[in-house]
N, C-alpha and C positions, 0 to 999 in steps of 0.2 A: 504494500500500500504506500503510497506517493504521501509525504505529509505536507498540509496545509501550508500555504504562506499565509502571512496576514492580511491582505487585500480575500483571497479566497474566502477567509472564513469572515469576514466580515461581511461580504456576499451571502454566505450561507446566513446568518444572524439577522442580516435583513431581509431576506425572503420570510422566514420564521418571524418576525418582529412582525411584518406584515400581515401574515397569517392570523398572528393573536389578536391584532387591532381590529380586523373584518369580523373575528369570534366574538370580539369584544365591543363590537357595535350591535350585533343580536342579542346580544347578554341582556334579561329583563329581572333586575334582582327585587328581592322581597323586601319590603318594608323593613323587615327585622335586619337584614344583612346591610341596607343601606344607612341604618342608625347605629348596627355594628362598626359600618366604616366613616361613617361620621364623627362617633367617637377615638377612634381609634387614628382619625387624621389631626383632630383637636388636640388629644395628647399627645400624638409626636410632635407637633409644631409649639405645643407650649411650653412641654416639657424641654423640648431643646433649651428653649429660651432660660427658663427658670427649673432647675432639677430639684424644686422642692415641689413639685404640681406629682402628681400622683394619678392611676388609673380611675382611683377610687373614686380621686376627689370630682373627675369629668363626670364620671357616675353619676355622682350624687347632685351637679349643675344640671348636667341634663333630663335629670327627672326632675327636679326642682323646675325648667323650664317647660318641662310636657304636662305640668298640672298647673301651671298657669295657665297655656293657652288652652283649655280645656274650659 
């Protein structure tokens, strides 16, 4: 087997990159997965910021804000 240059497999990774984005444009997720990844972008980006934010604490905002607008 012929091994890879770099330009080849970079080739390869964007045909494959391509692929996931078309799968990823039919993708129709649930309610729950999309408040899963709500939270879960909320604490990476704050926690970068401030490494005293915790999972728990997005938790506990985010239901604190699902029963207000209710």
């Amino acid at each position: 087997m012929v091994p890879l240059n770099g330009l080849d497999y970079i080739g390869i990774m964007t045909e494959a990159l391509k692929k996931l984005i078309e799968a990823a444009k039919s993708a129709n997720p649930s309610p729950e997965h999309r408040e899963e990844q709500r939270r879960s972008f909320v604490y990476g980006n704050t926690h970068f910021e401030n490494a005293l934010i915790t999972r728990e604490m997005v938790d506990r905002e985010a239901e604190k804000l699902a029963k207000e607008e209710k």
